[in-house]
C-alpha positions in Angstrom: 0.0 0.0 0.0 1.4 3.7 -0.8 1.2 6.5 1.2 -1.6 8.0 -0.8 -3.6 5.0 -0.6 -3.4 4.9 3.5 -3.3 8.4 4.0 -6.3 9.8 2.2 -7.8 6.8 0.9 -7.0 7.1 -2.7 -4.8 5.3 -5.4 -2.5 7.5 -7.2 -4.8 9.5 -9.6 -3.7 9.4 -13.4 -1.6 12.6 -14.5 -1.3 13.8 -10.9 1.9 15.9 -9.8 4.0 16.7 -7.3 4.3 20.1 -8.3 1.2 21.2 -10.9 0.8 24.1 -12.4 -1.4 26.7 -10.6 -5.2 26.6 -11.7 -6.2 30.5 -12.2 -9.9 30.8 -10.6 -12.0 33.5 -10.6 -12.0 36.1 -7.6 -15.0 37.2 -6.1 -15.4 40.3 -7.7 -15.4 38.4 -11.1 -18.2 36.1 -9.8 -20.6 39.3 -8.7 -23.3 39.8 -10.5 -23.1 42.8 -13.1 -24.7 45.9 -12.2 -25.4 49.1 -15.0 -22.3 50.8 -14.0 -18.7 50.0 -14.7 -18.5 47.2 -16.4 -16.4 44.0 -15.0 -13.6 43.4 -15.2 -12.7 39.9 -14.7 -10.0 39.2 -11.9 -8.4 35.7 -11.7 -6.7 34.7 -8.3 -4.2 31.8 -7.9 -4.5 28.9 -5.5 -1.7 29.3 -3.0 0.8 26.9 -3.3 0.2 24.8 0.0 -3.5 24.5 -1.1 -2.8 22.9 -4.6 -4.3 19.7 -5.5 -2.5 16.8 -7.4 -3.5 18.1 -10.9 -3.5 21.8 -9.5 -7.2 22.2 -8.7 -7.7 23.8 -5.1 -7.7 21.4 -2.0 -7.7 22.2 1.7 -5.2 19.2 1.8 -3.0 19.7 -1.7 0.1 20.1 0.1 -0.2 16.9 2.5 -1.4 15.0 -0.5 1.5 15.9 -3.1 4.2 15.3 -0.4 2.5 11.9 -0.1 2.5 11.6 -3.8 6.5 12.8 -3.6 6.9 9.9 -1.0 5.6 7.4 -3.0 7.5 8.7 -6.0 10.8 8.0 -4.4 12.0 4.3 -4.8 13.9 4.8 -1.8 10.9 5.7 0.5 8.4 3.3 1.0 5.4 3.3 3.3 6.2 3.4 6.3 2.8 2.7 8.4 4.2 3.9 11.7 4.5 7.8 9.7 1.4 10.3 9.1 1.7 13.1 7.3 -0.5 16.4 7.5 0.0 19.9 6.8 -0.6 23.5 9.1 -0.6 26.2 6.3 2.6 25.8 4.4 4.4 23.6 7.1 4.5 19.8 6.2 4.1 18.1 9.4 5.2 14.2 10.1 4.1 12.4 13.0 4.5 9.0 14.3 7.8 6.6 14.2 10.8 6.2 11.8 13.1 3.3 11.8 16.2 5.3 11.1 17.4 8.8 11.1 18.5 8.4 7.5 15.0 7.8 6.3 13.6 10.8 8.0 16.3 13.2 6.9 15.6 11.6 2.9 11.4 12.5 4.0 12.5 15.7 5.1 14.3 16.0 2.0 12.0 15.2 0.0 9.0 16.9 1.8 11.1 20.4 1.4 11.4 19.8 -2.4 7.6 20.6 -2.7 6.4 23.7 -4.0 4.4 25.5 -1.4 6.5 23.6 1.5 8.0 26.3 3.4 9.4 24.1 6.9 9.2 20.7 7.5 7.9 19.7 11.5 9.8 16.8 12.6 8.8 17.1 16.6 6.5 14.6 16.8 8.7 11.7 15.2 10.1 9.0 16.9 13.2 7.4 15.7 14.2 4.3 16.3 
């Protein structure tokens, strides 16, 4: 099992990336309705980084999910089931147990290496 699959449930959607491109969506002011005076401009906002999906759409949980992805992507990471990773804002945050120190540098590693991942949390890991 990957850690996509026992994290959030899902396999490895087709096409997904660590890293997408940003999705522009339209800002509020674009979605108002139109009114006789000036006319509308339409304003496009981008999803923050740490909120990107796996194929770039918005999700409350992109960053989490794509540093899964990133784990699973790495032939010298597998799951570890004793690991969880979540995210507060753009921190990536592991909890849980680690059999080395080497493999949680390499996760830290990786984790870092994706967009929108501004500090890794490593205080509630165990290693050992």
């Amino acid at each position: 099992m990957g850690w996509l699959q026992r994290l959030f449930g899902m396999d490895k959607p087709q096409e997904a990336k660590v890293n997408p491109p940003t999705q522009q969506q339209p800002s509020s002011a674009a979605s108002r309705p139109k009114t006789d005076e000036a006319p509308a401009t339409t304003k496009l906002s981008t999803t923050p980084p740490e909120r990107l999906g796996l194929h770039g759409e918005y999700d409350q949980s992109g960053l989490a999910k794509r540093v899964a992805l990133a784990f699973d992507e790495d032939p010298d990471l597998d799951d570890i089931s004793t690991l969880y990773v979540a995210q507060t804002s753009t921190t990536v945050v592991l909890k849980g147990k680690v059999p080395n120190q080497a493999i949680l540098d390499k996760m830290v590693k990786v984790a870092r290496g994706v967009n929108g991942a501004k500090a890794v949390d490593t205080t509630q890991v165990t290693v050992g």
